[in-house]
C-alpha positions, 0 to 999 in steps of 0.5 A, a space after each residue: 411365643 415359644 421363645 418368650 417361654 423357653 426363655 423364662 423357664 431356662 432364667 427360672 432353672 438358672 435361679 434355682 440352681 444357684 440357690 440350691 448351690 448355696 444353701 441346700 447342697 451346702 447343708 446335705 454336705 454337712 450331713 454326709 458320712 462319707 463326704 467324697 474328696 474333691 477331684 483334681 482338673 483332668 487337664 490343666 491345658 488352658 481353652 483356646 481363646 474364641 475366634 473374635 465375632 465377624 461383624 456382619 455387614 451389610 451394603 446396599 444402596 438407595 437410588 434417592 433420599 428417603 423422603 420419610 422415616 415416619 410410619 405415619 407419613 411414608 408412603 414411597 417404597 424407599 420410605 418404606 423399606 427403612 420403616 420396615 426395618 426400624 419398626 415392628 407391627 402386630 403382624 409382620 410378613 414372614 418369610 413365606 410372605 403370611 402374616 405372622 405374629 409380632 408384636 401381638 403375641 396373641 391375636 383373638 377374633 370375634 365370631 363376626 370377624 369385626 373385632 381383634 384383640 391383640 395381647 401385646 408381647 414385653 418389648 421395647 422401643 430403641 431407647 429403652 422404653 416400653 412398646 404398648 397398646 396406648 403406642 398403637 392406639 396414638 399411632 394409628 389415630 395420629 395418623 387419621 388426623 387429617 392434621 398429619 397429613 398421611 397420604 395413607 390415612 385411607 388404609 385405616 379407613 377400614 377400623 370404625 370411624 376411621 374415616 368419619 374421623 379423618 374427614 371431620 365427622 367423628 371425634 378422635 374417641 370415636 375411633 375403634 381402635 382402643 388400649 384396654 390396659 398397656 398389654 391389651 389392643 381392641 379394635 373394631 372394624 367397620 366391615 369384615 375385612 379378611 386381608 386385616 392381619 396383612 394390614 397390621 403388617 403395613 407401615 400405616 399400622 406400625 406403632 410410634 412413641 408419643 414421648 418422642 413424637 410430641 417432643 419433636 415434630 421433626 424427630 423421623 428426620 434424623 438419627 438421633 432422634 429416631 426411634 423404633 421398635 424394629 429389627 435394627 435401629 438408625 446410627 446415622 443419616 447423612 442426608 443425600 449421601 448415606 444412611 446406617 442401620 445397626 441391629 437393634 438390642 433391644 427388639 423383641 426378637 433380636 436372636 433372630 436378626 444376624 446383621 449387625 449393620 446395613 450402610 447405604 449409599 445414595 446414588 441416583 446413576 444406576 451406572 454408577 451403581 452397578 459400577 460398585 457392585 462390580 469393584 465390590 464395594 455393594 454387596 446388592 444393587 438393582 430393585 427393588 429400591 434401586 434399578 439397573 442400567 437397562 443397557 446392562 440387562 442381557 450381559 448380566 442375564 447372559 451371565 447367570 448372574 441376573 436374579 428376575 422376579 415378578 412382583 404384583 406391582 403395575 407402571 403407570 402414566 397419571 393423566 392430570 383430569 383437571 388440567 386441558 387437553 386430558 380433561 377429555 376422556 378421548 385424548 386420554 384414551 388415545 395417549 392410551 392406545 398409541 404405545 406399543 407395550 410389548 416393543 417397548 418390553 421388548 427393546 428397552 426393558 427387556 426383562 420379561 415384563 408383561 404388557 399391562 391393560 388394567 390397572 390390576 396385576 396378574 397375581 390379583 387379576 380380576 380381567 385377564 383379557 384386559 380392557 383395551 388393546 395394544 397398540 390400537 393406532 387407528 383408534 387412538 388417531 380417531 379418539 383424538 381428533 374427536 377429543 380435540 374437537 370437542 375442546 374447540 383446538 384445532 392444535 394441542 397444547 404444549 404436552 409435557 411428560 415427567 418423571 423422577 430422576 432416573 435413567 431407566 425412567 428417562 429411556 421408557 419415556 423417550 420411546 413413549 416420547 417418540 411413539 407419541 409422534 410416530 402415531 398420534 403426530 404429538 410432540 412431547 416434551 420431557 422433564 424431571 426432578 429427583 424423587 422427593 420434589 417429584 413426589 411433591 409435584 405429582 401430589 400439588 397436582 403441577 403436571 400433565 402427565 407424570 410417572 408412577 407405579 404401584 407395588 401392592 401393600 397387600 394381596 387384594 384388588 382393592 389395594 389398587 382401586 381405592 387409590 382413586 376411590 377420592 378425588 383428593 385421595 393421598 394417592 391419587 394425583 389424577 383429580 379424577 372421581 366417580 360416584 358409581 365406581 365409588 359405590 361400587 368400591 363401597 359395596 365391594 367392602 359389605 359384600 361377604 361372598 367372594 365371587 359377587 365382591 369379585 364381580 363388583 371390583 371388576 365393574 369397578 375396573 372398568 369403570 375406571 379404564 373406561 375414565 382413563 385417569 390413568 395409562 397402564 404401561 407394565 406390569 414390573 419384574 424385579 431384577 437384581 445382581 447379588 453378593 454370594 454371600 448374602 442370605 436370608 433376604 426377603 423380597 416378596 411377591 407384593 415387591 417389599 424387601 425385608 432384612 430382619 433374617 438376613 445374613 452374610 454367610 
């Protein structure tokens, strides 16, 4: 806001100025007595010539292709972090990680804290356009339309109607969410949500330009039909290969933004990777959207060189619920309890992680005791041998583990891989596809037990629970649902004392862990090497990466 301001008032002083050097002065001048003479140059040694600008550049790069650079559609962290970049919200994270004003340059709230308005700044997309209210209103409504096929149309179920709406209940003027005029946002909630302003932060909240959108279905797919509203803007997207970001002139806030360029690379080897960093061709690699070679971790830490960050994110295992044998609770539970966590820390990680025994992390934790125990062997042999009986096998089927495509994942599922059949006398077999075919399968639901992970979107329990609040939920792959843990989840969202929303979520928790849709395995760290050089990147304790203040000193 100060900025805006102090801008005007500087344009309007300038003005003023030159006006009065063409008329006012000249006509004191006439009037003058004693008109002064005009004073010769004290110097006539011509300015040295300014040194020309050195673009700064940054070079980073992306373990896989971005399946997405819609905000209405992304919902991986790769996807994200692009969108992140090329778009702006009405809130953005700012560097102390709070919500900050953006593109609401003001923000009014009801007494009952169910209704925002938001004032909407001068900005404009990439292209030139006007951001307005209409953008955010046809961009969130777009993406609960259960047409576009949002995996995380269930973040704007806390907006009225929201979910009537994607789920056919509700027509899309039902929706509170509406432009008064082109400055003017209102939005009603169903309840009062005190994480809201987190979630104006998150990419399902982003604008989008209709005129872009509505000419082109495929428009978030390539670099000359991208359009954002963000810090930088796309230059170029050579699929698989590389990906270029350039500062965006036209952002609102484009003072602040110092990088002229990010290059990204795509190579999947965390090897190879790291090899570039070495040879000085990246200027960053590891997390949080790529990874380092497990191998390399206590040399890099030796070093000092080795930057290691908890984040509030949680690896899991999805059990597919609908498919023999972990359609039975018990073989779940006891491909649950035959690892051991900490070993596996320990001997492969090996970068502080934390054994998970819920599907919370520690910065939201709601039960710090967990819910099962670690390697719990004799128990997981009992479990199966119940589970099997109760599905008539006197042998397991085929039990096959996937993973996306990448070296650290491969290593933790070959030692889960080996303690299956140290421990439970299960042979497993592995297989894998690169990140967007995965995606897809875990999605289709054409898996047994697949890897996945959750990187909070904002600082609540809820942000990990409501995944499997719907069996055809966006997020939740497992098939799994339960009408208790549902009302439990939906009570939470009416309940105004914190304590009893805090107790209720914990019910909820273990409703869930006593299911067992899912095998908590670790709650991540971030690990990274870096260029000296880079400044001002912002990596936050919910494991997003921004660039917009970023430098390369």
């Amino acid at each position: 806001m100060k900025k805006r301001v102090f801008a005007w008032v500087s344009s309007a002083v300038v003005l003023g100025t030159v006006v009065s050097g063409c008329g006012g002065q000249g006509a004191q001048e006439a009037q003058s007595p004693n008109p002064q003479p005009a004073q010769p140059p004290q110097n006539n040694t011509p300015a040295p010539a300014e040194k020309p600008k050195t673009e700064q550049v940054l070079r980073w790069n992306l373990h896989s292709e971005p399946p997405s650079a819609d905000p209405g559609i992304a919902e991986d962290t790769t996807s994200a972090a692009i969108v992140r970049a090329t778009f702006d919200g009405l809130t953005r994270s700012g560097e102390d990680g709070k919500p900050q004003e953006a593109v609401a340059e003001k923000i009014e709230v009801s007494p009952d804290l169910k209704t925002y308005t938001f004032t909407i700044r001068d900005s404009k997309w990439s292209n030139g356009d006007p951001v307005t209210a209409h953008d955010f209103e046809y961009a969130w409504k777009r993406a609960l339309d259960a047409k576009t096929a949002s995996n995380y149309a269930y973040q704007l179920f806390y907006i009225k109607n929201g979910e009537k709406y994607n789920k056919g209940e509700a027509k899309a003027e039902d929706v509170g969410v509406k432009a008064i005029d082109d400055k003017t946002l209102k939005v009603e909630l169903e309840n009062p949500t005190p994480y809201f302003l987190e979630l104006t932060a998150f990419q399902t909240y982003y604008p989008v330009n209709p005129k872009v959108v509505s000419a082109n279905a495929n428009w978030a797919t390539d670099a000359k039909t991208h359009v954002g509203n963000g810090p930088f803007k796309m230059e170029k997207w050579d699929h698989k290969s590389k990906l270029i970001m350039l500062k965006n002139e036209n952002y609102w806030d484009k003072d602040t933004v110092k990088l002229d360029k990010i290059e990204f690379s795509m190579v999947e080897d965390e090897n190879t990777e790291l090899s570039m960093y070495e040879n000085g061709e990246l200027d960053w690699a590891g997390h949080p959207l790529s990874s380092l070679p497990i191998d390399a971790l206590p040399a890099l830490k030796d070093s000092g060189k080795l930057n290691v960050h908890p984040v509030a994110a949680t690896y899991w295992y999805k059990f597919n619920t609908e498919k023999p044998p972990f359609n039975n609770v018990k073989i779940r539970k006891a491909f649950t309890y035959a690892i051991d966590r900490q070993a596996l820390i320990d001997n492969v990680l090996q970068a502080n992680e934390q054994p998970a025994m819920g599907p919370v992390p520690p910065s939201m934790w709601l039960n710090p005791d967990g819910y099962f125990k670690d390697k719990d062997f004799d128990n997981a042999k009992k479990l199966l041998a119940e589970g099997m009986k109760e599905l008539g096998l006197s042998k397991l089927p085929p039990i096959t583990l996937s993973y996306n495509t990448s070296e650290g994942h491969k290593k933790i599922a070959e030692a889960i891989q080996d303690q299956w059949r140290k421990n439970l006398g299960v042979e497993t077999k592995l297989e894998n596809a690169e990140w967007k075919v995965y995606l897809e399968k875990m999605h289709e639901g054409n898996y047994q037990v697949g890897r996945l992970g959750w990187s909070a979107d904002f600082n609540d329990p809820i942000n990990f629970l409501e995944l499997f609040k719907e069996k055809n939920g966006g997020n939740n792959d497992t098939r799994w649902e339960n009408p208790k843990y549902k009302d439990l989840l939906n009570q939470s969202g009416v309940e105004a004392d914190p304590a009893k929303r805090s107790e209720l979520l914990h019910q909820a928790e273990q409703i869930i862990m006593d299911d067992m849709p899912i095998m908590p395995i670790y709650y991540y760290t971030h690990t990274w090497v870096k260029n000296d050089k880079v400044k001002g990147v912002v990596t936050d304790a919910l494991g997003a990466i921004d660039w917009k203040w970023a430098t390369m000193e």
